[in-house]
C-alpha positions in Angstrom: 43.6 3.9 33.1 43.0 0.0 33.6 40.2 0.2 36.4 38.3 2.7 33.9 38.6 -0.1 30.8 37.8 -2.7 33.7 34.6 -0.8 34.1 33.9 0.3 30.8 34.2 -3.5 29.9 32.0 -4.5 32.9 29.2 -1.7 32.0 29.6 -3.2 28.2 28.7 -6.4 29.6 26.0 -5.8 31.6 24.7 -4.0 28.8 24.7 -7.2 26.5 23.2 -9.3 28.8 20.3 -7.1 29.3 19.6 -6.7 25.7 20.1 -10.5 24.9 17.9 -11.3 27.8 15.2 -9.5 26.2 11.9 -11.5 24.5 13.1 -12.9 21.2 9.2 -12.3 20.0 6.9 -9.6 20.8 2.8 -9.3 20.5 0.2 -7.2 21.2 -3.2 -7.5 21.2 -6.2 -5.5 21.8 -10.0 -6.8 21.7 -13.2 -4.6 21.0 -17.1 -5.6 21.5 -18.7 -4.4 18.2 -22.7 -4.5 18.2 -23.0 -5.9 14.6 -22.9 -9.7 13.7 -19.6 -10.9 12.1 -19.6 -10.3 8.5 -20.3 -6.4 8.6 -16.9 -5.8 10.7 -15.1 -8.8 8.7 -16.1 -6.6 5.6 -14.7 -3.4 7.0 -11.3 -4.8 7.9 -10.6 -7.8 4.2 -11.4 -4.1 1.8 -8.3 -2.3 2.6 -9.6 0.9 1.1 -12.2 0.9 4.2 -9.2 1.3 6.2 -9.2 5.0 5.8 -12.6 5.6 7.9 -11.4 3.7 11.0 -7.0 3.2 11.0 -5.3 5.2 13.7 -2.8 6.1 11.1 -5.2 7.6 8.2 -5.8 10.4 10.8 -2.1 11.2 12.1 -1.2 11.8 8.2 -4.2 12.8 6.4 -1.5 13.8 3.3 -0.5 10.5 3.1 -0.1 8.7 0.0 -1.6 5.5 -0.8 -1.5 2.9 -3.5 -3.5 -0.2 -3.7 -2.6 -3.4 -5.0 -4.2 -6.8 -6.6 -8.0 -7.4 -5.9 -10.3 -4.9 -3.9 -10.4 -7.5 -1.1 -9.3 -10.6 0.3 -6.0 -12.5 0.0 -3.6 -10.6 -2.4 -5.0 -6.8 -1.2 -2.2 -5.1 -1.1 -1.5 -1.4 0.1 1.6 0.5 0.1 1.7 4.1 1.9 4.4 6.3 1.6 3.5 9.7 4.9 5.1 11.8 7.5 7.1 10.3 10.5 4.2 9.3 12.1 3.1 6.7 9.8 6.1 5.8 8.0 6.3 4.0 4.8 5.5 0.6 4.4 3.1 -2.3 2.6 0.7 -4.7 3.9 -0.6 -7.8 2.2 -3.4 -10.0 3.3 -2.0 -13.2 3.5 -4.9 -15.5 4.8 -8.4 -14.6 5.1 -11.2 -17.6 6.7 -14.5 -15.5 6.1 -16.0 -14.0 8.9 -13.4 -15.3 11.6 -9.9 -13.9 10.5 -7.4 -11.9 8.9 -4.0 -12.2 8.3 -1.7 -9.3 7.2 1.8 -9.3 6.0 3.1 -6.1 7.5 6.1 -4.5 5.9 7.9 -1.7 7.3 10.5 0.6 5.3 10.5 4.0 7.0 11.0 4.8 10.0 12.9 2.0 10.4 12.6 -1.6 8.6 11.0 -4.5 10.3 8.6 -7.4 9.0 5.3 -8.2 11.6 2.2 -10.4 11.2 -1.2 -8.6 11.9 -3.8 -10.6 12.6 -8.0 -10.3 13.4 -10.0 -12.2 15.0 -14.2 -12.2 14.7 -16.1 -14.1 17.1 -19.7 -13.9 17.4 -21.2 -13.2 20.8 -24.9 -13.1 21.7 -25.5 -10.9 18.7 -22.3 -9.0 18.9 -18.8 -9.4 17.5 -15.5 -9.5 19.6 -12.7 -8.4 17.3 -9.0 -9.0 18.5 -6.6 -7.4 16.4 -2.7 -8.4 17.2 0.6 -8.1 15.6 3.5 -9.5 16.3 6.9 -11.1 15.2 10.8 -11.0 16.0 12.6 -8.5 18.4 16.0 -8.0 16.4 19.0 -6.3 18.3 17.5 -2.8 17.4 14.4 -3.7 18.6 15.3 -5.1 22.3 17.6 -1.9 22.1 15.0 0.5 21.6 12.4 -1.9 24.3 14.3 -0.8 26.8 13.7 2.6 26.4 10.0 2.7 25.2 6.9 0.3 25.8 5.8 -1.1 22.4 2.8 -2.8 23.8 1.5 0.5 25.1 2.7 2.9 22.5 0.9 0.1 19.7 -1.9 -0.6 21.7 -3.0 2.7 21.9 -3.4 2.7 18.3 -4.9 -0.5 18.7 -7.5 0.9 21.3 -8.2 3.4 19.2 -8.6 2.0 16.1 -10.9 -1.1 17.3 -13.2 2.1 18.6 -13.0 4.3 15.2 -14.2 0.4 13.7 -17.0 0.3 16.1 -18.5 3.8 15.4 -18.1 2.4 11.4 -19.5 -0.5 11.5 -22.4 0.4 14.2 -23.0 3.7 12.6 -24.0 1.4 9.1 -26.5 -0.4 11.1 
């Protein structure tokens, strides 16, 4: 019975020290060429309610409920949605907002599990043409290194990312 606690205890161990040797902080970030000059794609991403031509996550729940918050645009926008397990629930807030070269987003997660990010664009002009960055990032709590070991947060986001940036793209160039 003692060499299978000894074990258990060792395994336990090893366990810990995997999960507390895991990145305190996490980020991912994902850049896009856009052919339009600044201010169109800054537009797209400071008015929240354009976010349902171009988010990843207006198309996995198209039932979603959404409620929008403070002014149309800018710092104080605010949108809660409430969908299936795809998208969660949740609220973001933009936080900071420097016209035409970023975005900060308060991102606040309630369902399927809770967690509190920064998201964060970038604009930088570029021989006629707008490289957009968009990151998020913040703390890895226990749950978080826990569940890292298992799945790849920087691919499984940066999918959306990907995709997202390109749904932006077709937007904005398609208003040219």
């Amino acid at each position: 019975m003692l060499p299978i606690l000894l074990a258990l205890l060792f395994i336990a161990i090893l366990i810990f020290i995997v999960i507390a040797g895991r990145p305190d902080e996490f980020r991912v970030t994902r850049t896009a060429t856009i052919s339009a000059p600044p201010e169109k794609v800054f537009a797209q991403v400071n008015d929240l309610r354009a976010w349902e031509a171009w988010s990843p996550w207006a198309k996995l729940d198209p039932n979603a409920k959404s409620i929008y918050e403070g002014p149309a645009s800018g710092v104080g926008a605010a949108m809660k949605w409430s969908g299936n397990g795809k998208v969660g629930e949740g609220k973001m807030t933009i936080i900071e907002n420097r016209p035409n070269e970023l975005i900060r987003i308060n991102l606040e997660f309630l369902r399927p599990f809770k967690a509190t990010n920064t998201a964060e664009f970038s604009f930088v002009p570029q021989a006629g043409q707008t490289v957009v960055s968009w990151s998020m990032f913040g703390k890895n709590n226990v749950g978080s290194k826990i569940f890292s070991l298992f799945m790849n947060c920087d691919d499984m986001v940066g999918k959306c990312f990907d995709q997202g940036l390109g749904n932006l793209k077709s937007v904005v160039e398609s208003k040219r």
